[in-house]
LUMBAMI-383830 format. One line per 5 residues: their letters; for each residue y, z, x of C-alpha. Coordinates in Angstrom, 3 decimals, always signed. Example, Ala and Ser with C-alpha at 12.3 -4.5 7.8 and 13.67 -1.06 7.14 Angstrom:
2
as> -4.500 +7.800 +12.300 ~ -1.060 +7.140 +13.670
***
This chain:
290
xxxxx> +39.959 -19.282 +2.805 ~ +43.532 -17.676 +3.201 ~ +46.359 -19.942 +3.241 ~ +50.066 -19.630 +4.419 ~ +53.298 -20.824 +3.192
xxxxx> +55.508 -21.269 +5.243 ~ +58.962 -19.630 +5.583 ~ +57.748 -16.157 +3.939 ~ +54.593 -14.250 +4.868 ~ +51.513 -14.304 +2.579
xxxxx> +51.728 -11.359 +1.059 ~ +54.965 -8.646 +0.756 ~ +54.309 -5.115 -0.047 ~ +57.587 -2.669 -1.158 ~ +57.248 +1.044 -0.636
xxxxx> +57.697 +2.524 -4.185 ~ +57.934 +5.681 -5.436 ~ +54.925 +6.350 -8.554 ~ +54.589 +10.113 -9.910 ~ +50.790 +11.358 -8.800
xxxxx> +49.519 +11.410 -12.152 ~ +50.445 +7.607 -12.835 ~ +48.853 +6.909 -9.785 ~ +45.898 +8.770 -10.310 ~ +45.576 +7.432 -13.975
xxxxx> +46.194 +3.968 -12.605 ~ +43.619 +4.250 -10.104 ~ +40.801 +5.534 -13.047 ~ +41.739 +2.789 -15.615 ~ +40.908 -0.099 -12.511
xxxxx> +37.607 +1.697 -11.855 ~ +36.720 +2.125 -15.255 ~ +37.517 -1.515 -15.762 ~ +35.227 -2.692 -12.752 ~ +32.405 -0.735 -13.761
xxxxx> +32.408 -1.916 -17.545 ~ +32.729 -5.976 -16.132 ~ +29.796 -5.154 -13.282 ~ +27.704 -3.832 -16.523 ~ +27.970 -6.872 -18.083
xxxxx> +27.210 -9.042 -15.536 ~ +23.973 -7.269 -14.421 ~ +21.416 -9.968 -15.191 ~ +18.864 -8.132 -17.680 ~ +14.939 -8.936 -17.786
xxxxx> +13.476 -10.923 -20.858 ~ +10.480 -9.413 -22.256 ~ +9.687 -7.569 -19.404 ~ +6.992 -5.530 -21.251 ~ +5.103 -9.093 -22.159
xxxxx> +1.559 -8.674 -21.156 ~ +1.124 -12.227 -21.151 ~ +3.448 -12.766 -18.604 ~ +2.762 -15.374 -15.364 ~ +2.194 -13.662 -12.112
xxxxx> +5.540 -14.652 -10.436 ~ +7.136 -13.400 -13.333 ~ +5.608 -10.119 -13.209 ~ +6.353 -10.573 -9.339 ~ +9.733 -11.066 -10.027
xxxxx> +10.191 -7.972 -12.449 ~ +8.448 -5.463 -10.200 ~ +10.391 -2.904 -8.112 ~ +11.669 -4.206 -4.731 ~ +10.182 -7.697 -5.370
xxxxx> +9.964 -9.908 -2.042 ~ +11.934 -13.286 -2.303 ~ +9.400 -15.209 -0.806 ~ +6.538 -13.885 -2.016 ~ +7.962 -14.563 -5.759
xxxxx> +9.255 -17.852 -4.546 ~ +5.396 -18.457 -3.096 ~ +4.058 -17.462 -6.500 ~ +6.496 -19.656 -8.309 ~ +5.901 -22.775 -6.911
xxxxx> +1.882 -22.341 -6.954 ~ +2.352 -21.391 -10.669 ~ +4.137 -25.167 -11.551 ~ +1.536 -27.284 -9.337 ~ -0.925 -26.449 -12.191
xxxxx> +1.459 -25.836 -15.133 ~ +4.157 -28.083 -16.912 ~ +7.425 -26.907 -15.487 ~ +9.647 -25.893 -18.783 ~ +13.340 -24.076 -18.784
xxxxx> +12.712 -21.161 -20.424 ~ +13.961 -17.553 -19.892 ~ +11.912 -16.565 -16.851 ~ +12.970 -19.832 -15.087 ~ +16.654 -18.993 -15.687
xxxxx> +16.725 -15.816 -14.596 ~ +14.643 -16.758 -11.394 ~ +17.416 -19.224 -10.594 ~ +19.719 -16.751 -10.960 ~ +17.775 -13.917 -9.032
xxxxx> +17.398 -16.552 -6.233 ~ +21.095 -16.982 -6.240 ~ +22.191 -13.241 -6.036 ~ +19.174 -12.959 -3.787 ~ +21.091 -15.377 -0.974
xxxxx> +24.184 -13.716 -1.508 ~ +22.746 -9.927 -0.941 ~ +19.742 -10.200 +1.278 ~ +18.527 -6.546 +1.180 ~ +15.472 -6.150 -0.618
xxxxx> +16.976 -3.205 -2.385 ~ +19.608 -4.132 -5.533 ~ +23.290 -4.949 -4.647 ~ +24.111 -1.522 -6.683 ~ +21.547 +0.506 -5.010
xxxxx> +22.589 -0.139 -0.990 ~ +19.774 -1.162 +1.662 ~ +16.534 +0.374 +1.391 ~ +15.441 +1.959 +5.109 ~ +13.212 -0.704 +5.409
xxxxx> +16.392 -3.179 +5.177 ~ +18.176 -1.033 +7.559 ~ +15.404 -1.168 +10.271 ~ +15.632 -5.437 +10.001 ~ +19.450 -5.080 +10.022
xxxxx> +19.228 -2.838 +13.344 ~ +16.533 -5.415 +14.794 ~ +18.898 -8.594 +13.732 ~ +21.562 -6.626 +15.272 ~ +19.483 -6.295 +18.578
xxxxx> +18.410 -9.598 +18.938 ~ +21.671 -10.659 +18.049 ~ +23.236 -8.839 +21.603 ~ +19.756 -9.656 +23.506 ~ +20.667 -13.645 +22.397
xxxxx> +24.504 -13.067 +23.331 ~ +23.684 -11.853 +26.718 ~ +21.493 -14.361 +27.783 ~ +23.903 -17.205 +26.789 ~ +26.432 -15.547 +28.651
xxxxx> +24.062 -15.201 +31.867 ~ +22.696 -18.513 +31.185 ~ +26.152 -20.176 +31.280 ~ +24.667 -21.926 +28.019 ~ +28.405 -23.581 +26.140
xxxxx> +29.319 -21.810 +22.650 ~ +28.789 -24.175 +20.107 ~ +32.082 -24.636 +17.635 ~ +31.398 -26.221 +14.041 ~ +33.084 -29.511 +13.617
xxxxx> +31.942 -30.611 +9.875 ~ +31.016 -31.422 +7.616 ~ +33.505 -29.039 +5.845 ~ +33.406 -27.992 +1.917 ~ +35.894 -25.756 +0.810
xxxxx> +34.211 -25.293 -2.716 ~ +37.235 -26.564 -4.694 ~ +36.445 -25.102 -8.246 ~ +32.985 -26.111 -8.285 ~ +30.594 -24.308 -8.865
xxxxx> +27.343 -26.802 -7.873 ~ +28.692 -26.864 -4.696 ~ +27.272 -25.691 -1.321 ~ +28.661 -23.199 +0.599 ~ +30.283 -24.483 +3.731
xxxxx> +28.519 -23.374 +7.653 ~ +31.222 -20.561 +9.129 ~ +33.493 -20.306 +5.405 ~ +33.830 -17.503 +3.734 ~ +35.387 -16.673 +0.724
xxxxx> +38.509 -13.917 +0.448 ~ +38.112 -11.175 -1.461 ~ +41.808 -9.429 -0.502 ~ +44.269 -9.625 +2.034 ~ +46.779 -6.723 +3.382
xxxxx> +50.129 -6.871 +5.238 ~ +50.876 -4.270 +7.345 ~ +54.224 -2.414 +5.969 ~ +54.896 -1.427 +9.443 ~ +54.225 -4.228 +11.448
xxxxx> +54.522 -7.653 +9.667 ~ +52.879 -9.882 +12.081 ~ +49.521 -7.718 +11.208 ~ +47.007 -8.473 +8.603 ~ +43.523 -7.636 +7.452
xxxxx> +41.225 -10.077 +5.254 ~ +38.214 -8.897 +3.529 ~ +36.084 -11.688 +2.798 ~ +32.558 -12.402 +0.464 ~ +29.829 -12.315 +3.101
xxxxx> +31.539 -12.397 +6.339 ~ +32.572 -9.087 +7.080 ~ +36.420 -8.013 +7.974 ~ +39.411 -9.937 +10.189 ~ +42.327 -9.157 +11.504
xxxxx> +45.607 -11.724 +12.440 ~ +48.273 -10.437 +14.594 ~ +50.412 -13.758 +13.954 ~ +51.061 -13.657 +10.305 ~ +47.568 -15.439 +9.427
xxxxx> +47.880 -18.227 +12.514 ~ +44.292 -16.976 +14.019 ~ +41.978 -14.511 +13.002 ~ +39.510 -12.355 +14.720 ~ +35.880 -11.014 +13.120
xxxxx> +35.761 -7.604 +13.265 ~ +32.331 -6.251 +12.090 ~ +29.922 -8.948 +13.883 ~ +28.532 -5.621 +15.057 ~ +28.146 -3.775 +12.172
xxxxx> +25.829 -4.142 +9.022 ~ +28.904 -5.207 +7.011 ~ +28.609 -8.519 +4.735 ~ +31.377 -7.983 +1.451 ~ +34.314 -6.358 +1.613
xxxxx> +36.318 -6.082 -1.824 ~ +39.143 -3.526 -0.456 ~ +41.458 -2.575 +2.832 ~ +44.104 -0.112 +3.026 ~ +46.358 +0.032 +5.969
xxxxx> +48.390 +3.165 +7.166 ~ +52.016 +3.295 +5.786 ~ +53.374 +3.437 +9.713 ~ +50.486 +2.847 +11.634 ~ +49.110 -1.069 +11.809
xxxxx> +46.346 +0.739 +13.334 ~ +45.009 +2.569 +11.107 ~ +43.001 +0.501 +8.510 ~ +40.503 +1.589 +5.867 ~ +37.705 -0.284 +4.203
xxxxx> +34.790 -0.056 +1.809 ~ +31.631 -2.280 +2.969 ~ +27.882 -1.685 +2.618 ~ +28.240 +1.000 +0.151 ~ +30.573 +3.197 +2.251
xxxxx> +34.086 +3.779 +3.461 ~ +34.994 +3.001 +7.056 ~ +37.920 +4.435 +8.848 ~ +39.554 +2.548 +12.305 ~ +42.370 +4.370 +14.054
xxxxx> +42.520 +1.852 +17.141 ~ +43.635 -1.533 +15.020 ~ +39.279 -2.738 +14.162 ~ +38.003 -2.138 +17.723 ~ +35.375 +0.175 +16.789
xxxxx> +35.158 +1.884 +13.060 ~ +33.380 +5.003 +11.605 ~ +31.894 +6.419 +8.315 ~ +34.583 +8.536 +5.997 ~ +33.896 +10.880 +4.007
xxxxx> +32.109 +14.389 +3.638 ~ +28.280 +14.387 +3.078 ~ +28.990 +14.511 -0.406 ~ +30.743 +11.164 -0.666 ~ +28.076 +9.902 +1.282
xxxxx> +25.212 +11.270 -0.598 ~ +25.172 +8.078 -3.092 ~ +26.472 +4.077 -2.189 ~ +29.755 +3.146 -3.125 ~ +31.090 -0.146 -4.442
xxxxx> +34.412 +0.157 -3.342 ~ +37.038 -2.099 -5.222 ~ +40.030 -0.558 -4.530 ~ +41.987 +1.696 -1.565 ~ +45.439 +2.725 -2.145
xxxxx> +47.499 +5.314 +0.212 ~ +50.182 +7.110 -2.132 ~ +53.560 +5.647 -1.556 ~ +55.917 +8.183 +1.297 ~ +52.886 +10.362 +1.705
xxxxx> +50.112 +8.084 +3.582 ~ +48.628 +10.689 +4.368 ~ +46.736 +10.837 +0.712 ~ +44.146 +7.876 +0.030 ~ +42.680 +6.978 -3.333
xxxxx> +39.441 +5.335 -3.339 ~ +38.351 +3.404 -6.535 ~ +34.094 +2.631 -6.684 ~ +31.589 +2.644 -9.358 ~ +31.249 +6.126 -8.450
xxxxx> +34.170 +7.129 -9.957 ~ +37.715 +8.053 -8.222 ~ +38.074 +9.736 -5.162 ~ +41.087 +11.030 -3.598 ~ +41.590 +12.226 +0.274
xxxxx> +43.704 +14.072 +2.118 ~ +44.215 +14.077 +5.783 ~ +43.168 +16.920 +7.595 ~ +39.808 +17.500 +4.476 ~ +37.054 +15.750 +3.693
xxxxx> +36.899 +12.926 +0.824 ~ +36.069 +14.775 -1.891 ~ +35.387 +13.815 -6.251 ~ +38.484 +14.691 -8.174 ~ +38.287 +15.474 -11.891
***
């Protein structure tokens, strides 16, 4: 959730003057950083090689496993067997969990599989088809009215129907009343009232987590963002958006945790992923920089 106190605005950002190379250096050290924490927290199999192994297990460990046919397999496994914590259970629960929050078949690090973008591009047609209809129908929009959990520190709790978590927020240096959130698994919004009301932006898009947003120096209009393992570009304040970068960039999925234009030249982005660091200049292509 973003919050607001009031008599000062949420976030202030001072144009400052950084040398290139501390910026650059900066820049590597965060991405560095990000990739040696994301290591660690990849979950890692247990005896994976174990011929002995259950089915669901095996299931589970095999390359683009299916949720539900593991979850199928699981639960036929423990109507004829003892249910026991062990290893395999644990890292089922947690597969499950990181399974709900990414639900391409494909690993979070490895971007959708084609298969995953064909369902996306269906759920994105049916999603219109559904809109229409209402709309011709005169059907009423329904608005959620509880119950409403905010998940205050805990970590048993359930996630809450239309909540989101946020992941950043930017101000916009050149128009205050402007700001961008990125949030967990609901895509990007915008406020032109200092945070008062908000407005999706990518219900249209295949975009679910967004870690970073960059906005233009003097243009509230321009906004950058990294989301489903690319960077995305708007020049007309979130209305519509399109795909940075050269087809080199593009060639691989980027987990993008940081955008930052350079400070009295906004025309130079750096990009931060677990790709490496990645600086662009208006006018060329995004481009690696040793």
């Amino acid at each position: 959730m973003v919050y607001k106190a009031l008599g000062r605005s949420m976030r202030t950002r001072h144009t400052l003057s950084f040398p290139l190379p501390a910026l650059i250096l900066a820049a590597f050290l965060f991405s560095a950083v990000w990739q040696s924490a994301s290591a660690q927290s990849m979950e890692m199999k247990v005896n994976a090689s174990n011929p002995r192994l259950p089915g669901w297990v095996r299931l589970m460990y095999g390359e683009n496993p299916d949720p539900e046919k593991v979850t199928e397999a699981f639960e036929k496994y423990y109507e004829t067997h003892p249910f026991v914590k062990n290893e395999y259970t644990q890292y089922y629960k947690r597969w499950m969990r990181e399974v709900s929050r990414n639900p391409y078949s494909a690993p979070p690090d490895k971007g959708p599989s084609e298969r995953d973008r064909q369902q996306g591009r269906a759920y994105l047609q049916r999603s219109s088809e559904t809109a229409q209809m209402r709309a011709l129908s005169g059907v009423a929009n329904w608005t959620c009215v509880g119950p409403v959990n905010f998940d205050n520190g805990a970590s048993g709790t359930s996630y809450a129907a239309g909540a989101a978590h946020v992941y950043t927020v930017e101000q916009a240096l050149s128009n205050t009343n402007v700001l961008y959130a990125g949030t967990a698994n609901a895509g990007l919004f915008k406020s032109t009232d200092k945070g008062l009301n908000w407005t999706a932006l990518t219900d249209n898009m295949l975009v679910s987590s967004i870690l970073s947003v960059e906005i233009d120096a003097t243009n509230a209009d321009i906004v950058y963002f990294g989301g489903a393992s690319k960077l995305y570009k708007s020049t007309n304040g979130g209305t519509s958006f399109s795909q940075a970068g050269d087809a080199t960039f593009n060639s691989v999925n980027h987990t993008i945790n940081d955008i930052v234009s350079r400070p009295g030249f906004n025309n130079t982005i750096f990009v931060a992923s677990n790709q490496g660091f990645t600086v662009r200049w208006m006018r060329a292509q995004l481009s690696p920089r040793s």
